[in-house]
N, C-alpha and C positions, 0 to 999 in steps of 0.2 A: 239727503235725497230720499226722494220715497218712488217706490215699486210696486207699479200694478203690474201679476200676472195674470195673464188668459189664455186660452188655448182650445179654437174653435172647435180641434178633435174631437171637444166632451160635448159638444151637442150631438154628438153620434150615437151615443146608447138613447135607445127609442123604448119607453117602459109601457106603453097603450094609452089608452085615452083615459081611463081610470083613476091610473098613477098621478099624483100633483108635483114628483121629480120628475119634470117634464124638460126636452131639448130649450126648450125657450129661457126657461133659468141661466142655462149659458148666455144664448144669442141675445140675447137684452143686456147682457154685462160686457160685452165690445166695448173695448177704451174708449172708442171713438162715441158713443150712444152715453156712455155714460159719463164722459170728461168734454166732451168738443175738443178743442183745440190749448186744454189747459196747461200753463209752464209749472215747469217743478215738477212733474211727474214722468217717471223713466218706463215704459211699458216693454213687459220682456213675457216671450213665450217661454215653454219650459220640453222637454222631450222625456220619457220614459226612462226611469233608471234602470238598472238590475235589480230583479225581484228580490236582494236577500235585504233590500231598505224593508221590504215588510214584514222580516223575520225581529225587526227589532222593537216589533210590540205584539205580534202575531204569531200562532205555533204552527207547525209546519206542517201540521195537518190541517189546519185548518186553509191555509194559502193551498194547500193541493186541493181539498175542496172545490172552493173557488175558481181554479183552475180548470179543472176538469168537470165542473157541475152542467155545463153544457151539452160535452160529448156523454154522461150519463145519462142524461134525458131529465133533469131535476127542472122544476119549473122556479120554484119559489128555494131562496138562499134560508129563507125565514119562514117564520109562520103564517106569510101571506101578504109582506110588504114588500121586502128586497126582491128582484124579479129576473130570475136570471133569463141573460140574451145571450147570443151569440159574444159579443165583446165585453163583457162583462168582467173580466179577469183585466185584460188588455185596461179597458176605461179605467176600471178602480185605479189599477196599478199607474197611472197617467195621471190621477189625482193625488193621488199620495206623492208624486215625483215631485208635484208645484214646490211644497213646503221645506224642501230639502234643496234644489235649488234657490228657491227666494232664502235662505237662511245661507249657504254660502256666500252671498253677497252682501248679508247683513254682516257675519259672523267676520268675511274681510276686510268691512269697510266699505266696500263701497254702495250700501244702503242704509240709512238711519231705519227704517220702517218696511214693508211691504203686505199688499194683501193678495190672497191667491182667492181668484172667480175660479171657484171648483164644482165641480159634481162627479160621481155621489158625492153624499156629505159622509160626514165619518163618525161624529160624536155616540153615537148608540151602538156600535161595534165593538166586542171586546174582544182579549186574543185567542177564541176559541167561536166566536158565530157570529154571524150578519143581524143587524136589527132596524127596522123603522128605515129603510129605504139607505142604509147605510150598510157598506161593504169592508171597506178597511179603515180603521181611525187613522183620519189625517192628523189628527191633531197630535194622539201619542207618535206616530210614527217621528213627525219634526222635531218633536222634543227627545224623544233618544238617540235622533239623528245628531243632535246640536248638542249632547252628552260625548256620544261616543267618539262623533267628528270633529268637536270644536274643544272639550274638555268642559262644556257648561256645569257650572254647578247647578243654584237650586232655578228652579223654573218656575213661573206663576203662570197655571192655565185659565182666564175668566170667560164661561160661557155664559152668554146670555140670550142663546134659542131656548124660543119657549118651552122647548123640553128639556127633562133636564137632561147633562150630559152623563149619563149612567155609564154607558163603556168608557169613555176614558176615565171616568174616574176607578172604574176596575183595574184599569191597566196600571196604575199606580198605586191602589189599594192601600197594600204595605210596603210603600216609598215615601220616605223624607223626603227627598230633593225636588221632588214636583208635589205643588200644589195644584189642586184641581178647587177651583169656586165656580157651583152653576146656581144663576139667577132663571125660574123656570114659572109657569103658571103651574098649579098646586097639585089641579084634580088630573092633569093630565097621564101619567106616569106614577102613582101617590106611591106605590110604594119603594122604587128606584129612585124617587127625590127627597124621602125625607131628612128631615131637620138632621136624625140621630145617628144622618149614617156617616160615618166622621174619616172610616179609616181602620186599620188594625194593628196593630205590632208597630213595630218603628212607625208607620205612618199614620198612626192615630195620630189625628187632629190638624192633619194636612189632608182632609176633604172639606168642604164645605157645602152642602146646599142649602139656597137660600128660597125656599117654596112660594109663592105670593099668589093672593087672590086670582079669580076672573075680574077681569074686568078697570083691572088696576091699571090708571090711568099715568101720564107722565110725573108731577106732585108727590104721589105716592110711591112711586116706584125710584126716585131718585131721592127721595126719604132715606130709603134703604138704604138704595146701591152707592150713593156715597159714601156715606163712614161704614159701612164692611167693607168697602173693597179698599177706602184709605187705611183703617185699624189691620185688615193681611197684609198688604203690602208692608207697613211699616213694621208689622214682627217679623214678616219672613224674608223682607230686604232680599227681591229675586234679583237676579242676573242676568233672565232675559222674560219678557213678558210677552206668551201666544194669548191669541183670542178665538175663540171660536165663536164665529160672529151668523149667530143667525137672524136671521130681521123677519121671521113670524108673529113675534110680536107684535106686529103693527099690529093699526085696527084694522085694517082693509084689509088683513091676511084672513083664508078663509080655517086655517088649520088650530085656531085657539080663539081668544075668547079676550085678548087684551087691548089695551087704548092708547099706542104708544104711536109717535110718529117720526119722520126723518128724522127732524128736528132734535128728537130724543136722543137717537143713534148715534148722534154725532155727539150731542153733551155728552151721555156716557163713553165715546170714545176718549174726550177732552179729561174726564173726570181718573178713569184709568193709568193715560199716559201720566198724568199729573202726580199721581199716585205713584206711580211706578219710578219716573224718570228718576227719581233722585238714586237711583240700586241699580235698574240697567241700563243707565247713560243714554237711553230712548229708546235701545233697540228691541224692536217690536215687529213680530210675524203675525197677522192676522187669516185666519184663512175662514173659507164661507160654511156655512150648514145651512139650516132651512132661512125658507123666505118661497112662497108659492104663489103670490099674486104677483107677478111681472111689473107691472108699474109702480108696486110698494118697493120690491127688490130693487129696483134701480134706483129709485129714485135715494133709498136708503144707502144703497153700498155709497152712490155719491155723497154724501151726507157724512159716512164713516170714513172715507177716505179724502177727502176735503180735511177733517180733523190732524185725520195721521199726516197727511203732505204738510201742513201748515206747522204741526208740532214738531216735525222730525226738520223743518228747513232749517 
């Protein structure tokens, strides 16, 4: 069975007109807008945990931070993207909640798969500051969650928003047991995505990024991301496989410069579980990062999630 979660709360942080993490990235991701009336798909809200979930990729200064970056009068979390609101602390902490929930019910059985429709994203947060419109990394937080609550061992993280995923891959640095692979357009971030940044101490050679042109169309880009992502999986034989699934990529997305479409989304969802399944028996948490044009976003998570429900039935 597979699990879409949502939870309309997150169209409540309102960032201006400026910001392209806008309420509508929620509201366009409704089960109901993006599935109709399809079977095989279980839809579950999620509620807010106890803040100490974000102490397990995050320092505690920096979650008081965050907390309190309101009542100091702090406008900007970051250098002028992350944007601090009134609910700011509140939302993040509701976003991070999804992945830990949907991973309980993977982790029990009674979910093959699921994806969390989140905002913020999390991928460019590491555990000491906000970056690129991200607050707390969803992604590390589920993966230490599914360590320290479930006993996971090694984990396999594959991003493939167009940027790359520089905080979580901080967050596991110098960690074995998680692998971090981000697939990213090249000139965007160049020097938080290159090729040579691998990892340090025990975790040398469990990072990966994989940098690729502008302009790199579906042909070329599934060039690639098939045998890297089949050749890690089958060294690191994970346990359980997260996605951080952003869909800027597309062409229609206004934030990069790539040629990819639903279409694609979905073969590299197929291409991954395919990979993976034979190590974590399917089970697979995906959860969202970027994706800025509303009609590419949906029509893409549809596309990636059609994938996961048909693999995981």
């Amino acid at each position: 069975m597979f699990g879409y979660f949502w939870n309309a709360e997150l169209a409540h942080r309102r960032v201006g007109v400026t910001c392209p993490e806008v309420p509508d990235r929620c509201r366009v991701l409704a089960p109901q807008d993006v599935f109709g009336s399809a079977n095989g798909i279980q839809v579950g809200s999620f509620e807010s945990r106890e803040g100490d979930i974000l102490s397990l990729a995050h320092d505690a200064a920096y979650i008081a931070e965050v907390r309190n970056a309101y009542s100091w009068g702090r406008r900007y979390l970051d250098a002028g993207d992350t944007l601090v609101t009134p609910n700011v602390f509140e939302q993040s902490l509701l976003a991070a909640s999804a992945g830990c929930e949907a991973l309980d019910q993977i982790m029990n059985g009674r979910l093959a798969s699921a994806f969390c429709a989140i905002r913020p994203l999390g991928h460019h947060a590491n555990p000491r500051r906000a970056m690129g419109f991200c607050v707390f990394n969803n992604a590390a937080v589920a993966a230490r969650y599914a360590q320290s609550h479930y006993g996971a061992g090694r984990i396999l993280i594959v991003d493939w928003d167009v940027h790359p995923g520089n905080g979580t891959q901080e967050v596991f640095w110098n960690d074995p047991s998680v692998f971090t692979l981000s697939f990213h357009q090249a000139d965007l971030f160049p020097e938080s995505g290159r090729s040579d940044l691998v990892g340090e101490g025990a975790g040398k050679g469990f990072s990966r990024n994989v940098p690729l042109p502008p302009g790199t169309g579906r042909c070329e880009y599934l060039k690639v991301f098939e045998p890297v992502v089949t050749g890690v999986a089958r060294a690191f034989q994970p346990e359980l496989l997260l996605i951080s699934a952003g869909f800027d990529a597309h062409a229609r997305d206004p934030a990069a410069r790539m040629e990819l479409t639903e279409e694609d989304f979905g073969r590299m969802t197929e291409i991954v579980l395919r990979a993976t399944r034979p190590f974590t028996g399917g089970r697979t948490l995906s959860l969202l990062e970027g994706g800025y044009n509303p009609n590419a976003l949906q029509t893409s998570v549809a596309a990636h999630c059609r994938a996961l429900a048909t693999l995981s039935a």
